[in-house]
C-alpha positions in Angstrom: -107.6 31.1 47.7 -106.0 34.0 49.1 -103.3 35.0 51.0 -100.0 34.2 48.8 -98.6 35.0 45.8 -99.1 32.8 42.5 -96.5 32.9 39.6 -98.5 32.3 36.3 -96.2 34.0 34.6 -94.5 31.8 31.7 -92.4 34.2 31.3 -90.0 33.5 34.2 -89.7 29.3 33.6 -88.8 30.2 29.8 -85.8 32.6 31.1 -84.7 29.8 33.6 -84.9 27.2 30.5 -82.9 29.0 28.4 -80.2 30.2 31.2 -80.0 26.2 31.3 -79.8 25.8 27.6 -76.8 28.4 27.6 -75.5 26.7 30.7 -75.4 23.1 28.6 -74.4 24.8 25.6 -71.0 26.0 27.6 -70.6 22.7 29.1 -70.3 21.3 25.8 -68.1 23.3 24.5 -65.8 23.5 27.6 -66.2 19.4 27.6 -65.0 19.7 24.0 -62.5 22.0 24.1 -61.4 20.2 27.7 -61.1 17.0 25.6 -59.4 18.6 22.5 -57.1 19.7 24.9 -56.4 16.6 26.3 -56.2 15.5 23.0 -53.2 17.0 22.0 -51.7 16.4 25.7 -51.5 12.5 24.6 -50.2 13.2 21.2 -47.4 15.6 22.8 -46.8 13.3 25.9 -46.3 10.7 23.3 -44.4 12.8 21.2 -42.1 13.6 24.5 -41.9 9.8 25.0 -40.7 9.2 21.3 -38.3 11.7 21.5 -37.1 10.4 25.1 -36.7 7.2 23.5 -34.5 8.3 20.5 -32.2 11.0 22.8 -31.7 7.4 24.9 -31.0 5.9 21.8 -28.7 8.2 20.4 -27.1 8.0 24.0 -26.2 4.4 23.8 -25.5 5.4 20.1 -23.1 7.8 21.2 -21.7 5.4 23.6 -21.3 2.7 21.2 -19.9 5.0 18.2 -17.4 6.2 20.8 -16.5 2.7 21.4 -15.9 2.2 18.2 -14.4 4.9 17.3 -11.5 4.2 20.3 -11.3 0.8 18.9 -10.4 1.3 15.7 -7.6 4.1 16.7 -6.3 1.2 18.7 -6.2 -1.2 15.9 -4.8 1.7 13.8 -2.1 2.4 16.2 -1.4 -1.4 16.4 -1.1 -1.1 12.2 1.1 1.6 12.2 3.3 0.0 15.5 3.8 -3.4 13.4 4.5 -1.6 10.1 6.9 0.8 12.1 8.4 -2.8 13.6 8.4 -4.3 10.1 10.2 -1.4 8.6 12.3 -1.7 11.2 13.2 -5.2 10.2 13.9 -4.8 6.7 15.6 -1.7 7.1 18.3 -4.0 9.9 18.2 -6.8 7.3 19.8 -4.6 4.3 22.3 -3.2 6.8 22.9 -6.6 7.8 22.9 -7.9 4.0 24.7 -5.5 3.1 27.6 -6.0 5.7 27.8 -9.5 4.4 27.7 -9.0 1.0 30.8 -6.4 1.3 31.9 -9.0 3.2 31.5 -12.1 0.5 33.0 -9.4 -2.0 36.3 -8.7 0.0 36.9 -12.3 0.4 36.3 -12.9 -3.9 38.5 -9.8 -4.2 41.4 -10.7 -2.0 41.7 -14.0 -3.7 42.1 -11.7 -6.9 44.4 -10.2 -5.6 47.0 -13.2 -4.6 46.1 -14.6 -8.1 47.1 -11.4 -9.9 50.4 -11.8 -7.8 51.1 -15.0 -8.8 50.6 -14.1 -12.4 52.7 -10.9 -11.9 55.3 -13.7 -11.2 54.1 -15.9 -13.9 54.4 -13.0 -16.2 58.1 -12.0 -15.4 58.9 -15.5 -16.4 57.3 -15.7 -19.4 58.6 -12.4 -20.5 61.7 -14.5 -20.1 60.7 -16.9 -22.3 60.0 -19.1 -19.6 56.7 -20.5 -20.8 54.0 -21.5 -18.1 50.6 -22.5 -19.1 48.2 -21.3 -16.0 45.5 -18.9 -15.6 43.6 -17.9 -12.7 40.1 -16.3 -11.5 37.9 -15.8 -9.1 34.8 -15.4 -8.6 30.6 -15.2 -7.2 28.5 -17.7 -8.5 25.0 -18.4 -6.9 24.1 -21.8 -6.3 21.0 -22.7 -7.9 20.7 -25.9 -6.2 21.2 -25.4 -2.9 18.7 -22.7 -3.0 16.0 -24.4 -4.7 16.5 -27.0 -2.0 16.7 -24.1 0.6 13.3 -22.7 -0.4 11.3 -26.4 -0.3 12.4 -26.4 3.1 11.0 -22.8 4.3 8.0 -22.7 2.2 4.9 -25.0 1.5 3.0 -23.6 -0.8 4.8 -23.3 -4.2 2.5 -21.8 -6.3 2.8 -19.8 -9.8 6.5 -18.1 -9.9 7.4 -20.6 -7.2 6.8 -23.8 -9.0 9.6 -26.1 -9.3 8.9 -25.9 -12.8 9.1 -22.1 -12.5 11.7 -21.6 -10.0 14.9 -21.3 -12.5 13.1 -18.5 -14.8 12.1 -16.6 -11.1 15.8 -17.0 -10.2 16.9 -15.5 -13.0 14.6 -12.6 -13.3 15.4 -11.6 -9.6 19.1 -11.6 -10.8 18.5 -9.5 -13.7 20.8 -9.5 -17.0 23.6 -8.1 -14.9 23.4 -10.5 -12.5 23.2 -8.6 -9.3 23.6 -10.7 -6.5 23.4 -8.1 -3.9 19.8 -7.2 -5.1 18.8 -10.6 -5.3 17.0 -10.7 -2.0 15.4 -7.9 -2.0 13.5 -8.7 -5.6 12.9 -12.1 -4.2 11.0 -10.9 -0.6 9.0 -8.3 -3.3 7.9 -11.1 -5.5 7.1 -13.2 -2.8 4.8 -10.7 -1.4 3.7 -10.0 -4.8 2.7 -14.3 -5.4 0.7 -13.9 -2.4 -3.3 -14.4 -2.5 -5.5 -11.1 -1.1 -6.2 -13.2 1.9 -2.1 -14.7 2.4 0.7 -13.3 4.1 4.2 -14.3 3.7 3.8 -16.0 7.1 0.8 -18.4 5.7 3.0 -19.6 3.0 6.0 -21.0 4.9 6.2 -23.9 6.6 5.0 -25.1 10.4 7.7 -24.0 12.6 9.2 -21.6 10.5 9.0 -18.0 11.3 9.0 -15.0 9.0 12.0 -13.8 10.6 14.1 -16.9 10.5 13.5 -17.0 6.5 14.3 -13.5 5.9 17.6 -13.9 7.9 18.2 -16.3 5.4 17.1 -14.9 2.7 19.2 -11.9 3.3 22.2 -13.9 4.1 22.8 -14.8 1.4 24.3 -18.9 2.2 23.3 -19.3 -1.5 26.4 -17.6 -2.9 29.6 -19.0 -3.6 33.1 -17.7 -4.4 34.1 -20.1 -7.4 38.4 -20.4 -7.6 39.0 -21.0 -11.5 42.6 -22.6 -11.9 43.4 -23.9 -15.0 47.0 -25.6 -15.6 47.4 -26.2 -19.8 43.8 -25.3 -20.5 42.2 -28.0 -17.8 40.5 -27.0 -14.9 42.3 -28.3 -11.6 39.7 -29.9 -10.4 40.4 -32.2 -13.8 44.0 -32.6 -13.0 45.3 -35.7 -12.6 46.9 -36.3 -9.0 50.6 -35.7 -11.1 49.5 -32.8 -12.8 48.3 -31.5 -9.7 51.8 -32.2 -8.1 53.4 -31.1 -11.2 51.7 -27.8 -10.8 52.2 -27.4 -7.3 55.9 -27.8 -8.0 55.9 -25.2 -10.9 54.3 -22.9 -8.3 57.2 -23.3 -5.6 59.4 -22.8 -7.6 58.2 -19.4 -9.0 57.0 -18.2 -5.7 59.5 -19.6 -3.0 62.7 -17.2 -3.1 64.4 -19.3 -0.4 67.6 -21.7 -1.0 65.8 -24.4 0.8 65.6 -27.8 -1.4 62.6 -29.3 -2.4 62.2 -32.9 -1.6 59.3 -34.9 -3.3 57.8 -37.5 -2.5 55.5 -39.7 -4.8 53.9 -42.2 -2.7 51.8 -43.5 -6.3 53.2 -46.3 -7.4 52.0 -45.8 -10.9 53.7 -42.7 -11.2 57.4 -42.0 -10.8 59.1 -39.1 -9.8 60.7 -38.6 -13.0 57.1 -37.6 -14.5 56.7 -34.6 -11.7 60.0 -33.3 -12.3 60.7 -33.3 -16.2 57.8 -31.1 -17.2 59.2 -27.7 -14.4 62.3 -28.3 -16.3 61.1 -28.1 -20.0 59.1 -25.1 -18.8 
C-alpha cells in the first residue's frame, strides 16, 4: 500500500517502554519515600501529642503542687501561731505563779515574823528566870491529799507515773530533795507531757468539760500548798491542847504581850474546870 508512513522500527516502542519503566521506577520511590515521610509524620505528631499530654500534665501538676505547697505554709503558719499562743500561755502562767507564790511566801514569812516577836518577848522573860514553855513556827507544806483528789477530778486517764499507786513517788520527784514548791508545777506540766502517748495531747487526757487552760490555772496556782502554824505549849502541839491549856496559854500570852493596866477578867463557862486551874499555872511560870 502506498501513500503513508509505516514505523517498523522496534527501536522506538523499546525507548517508550523503558521511559515508562523509569517513569514507574520514580513513582515507586517517590510513593516510598512519600510514605516514609508520612511515616515519621505520625510518629512525630504522636510524639507532639505525648508531649502535649505531659506539658498538660505537668500544668495541673504545677497547679496542684502549688496548691499544696500554699497549704502547707498555711498549716505551718497555723503551727507556729498556736506555739507562739502556747508560749504565750506558759510564759503568763509563771508570771502569774510566780506572783502567787511570792505571795504564799510573804504571808508564811510575816507570820515568822509576829512569832519571832513573841519569842523576843518570851525570851526577855526567860532571861529573867521567868520560865515559859512555848515554841513557834511556820511554815509551807503541800497537801498531798487534796491534790491527789484535785488531779482525779481534771484528768481521766491515769496511766504509768499517774497511777494512784504511783502518784506519791511522782509527787515527790517533781518536788525534788529540796522540796521546791515553786518548781513543782512546772516539773509536773513537763512530766505530764512527757506520760503522754505519740498520738495524745495533754487535752485528750483530761476530763470532758475540762479545758487545758482551766487545769493549768490550777496547776500553776498552786491551791495545793498550805502555810502550816506550829504552836507548841510544854512540848504539845496546840491543836492537842486541852480547852484549859488552851486558855491557860492564851492567858500566859496576854500577859507577856498586853502592856496596858487593863484587868483581865476570865470567864470559864466548863463546868469541869474551875478557874483556879487557868490561873495557878501563869503564876508558877
Amino acid at each position: 500500500m502506498g501513500g503513508g508512513d509505516n514505523y517498523s522500527d522496534s527501536g522506538g516502542f523499546e525507548s517508550i517502554s523503558t521511559i515508562f519503566e523509569e517513569a514507574d521506577r520514580d513513582f515507586l520511590a517517590k510513593n516510598t519515600f512519600l510514605k516514609d515521610e508520612e511515616s515519621k509524620l505520625a510518629r512525630q505528631n504522636s510524639q507532639l501529642a505525648s508531649q502535649n499530654m505531659r506539658i498538660e500534665e505537668l500544668k495541673r501538676n504545677s497547679k496542684t503542687s502549688e496548691d499544696k505547697i500554699e497549704q502547707i505554709e498555711s498549716i505551718k503558719l497555723n503551727l507556729k501561731e498556736s506555739i507562739r499562743q502556747k508560749q504565750t500561755l506558759y510564759e503568763n502562767l509563771q508570771l502569774k505563779s510566780q506572783s502567787i507564790f511570792e505571795n504564799i511566801k510573804r504571808k508564811s514569812e510575816s507570820r515568822e515574823e509576829i512569832f519571832r516577836f513573841i519569842e523576843e518577848k518570851l525570851e526577855a522573860l526567860r532571861n529573867s528566870s521567868i520560865e515559859i514553855n512555848l515554841n513557834f513556827g511556820s511554815s509551807i507544806k503541800f497537801n498531798f491529799s487534796k491534790f491527789k483528789e484535785d488531779i482525779g477530778y481534771y484528768i481521766f486517764k491515769r496511766i504509768g507515773a499517774l497511777e494512784s499507786k504511783n502518784i506519791d513517788t511522782t509527787i515527790k520527784d517533781c518536788l525534788g530533795t529540796d522540796l521546791n514548791f515553786e518548781q513543782f508545777p512546772h516539773n509536773f506540766y513537763q512530766l505530764l507531757k512527757d506520760n503522754c502517748n505519740r498520738d495524745e495531747t495533754l487535752s485528750t487526757i483530761l476530763r470532758d468539760g475540762i479545758t487545758l487552760d482551766s487545769f493549768l490555772n490550777y496547776l500553776f496556782s498552786y491551791q495545793y500548798l498550805t502555810i502550816l502554824n506550829a504552836i507548841q505549849y510544854k512540848t504539845v502541839d496546840i491543836e492537842l491542847l486541852s480547852p484549859g491549856q488552851r486558855g491557860e496559854l492564851l492567858l500566859i500570852l496576854f500577859l507577856v504581850l498586853d502592856k496596858t493596866k487593863n484587868p483581865l477578867l476570865i470567864d470559864q463557862p466548863e463546868e469541869n474546870l474551875d478557874n483556879q486551874t487557868i490561873y495557878n499555872p501563869p503564876l508558877s511560870e
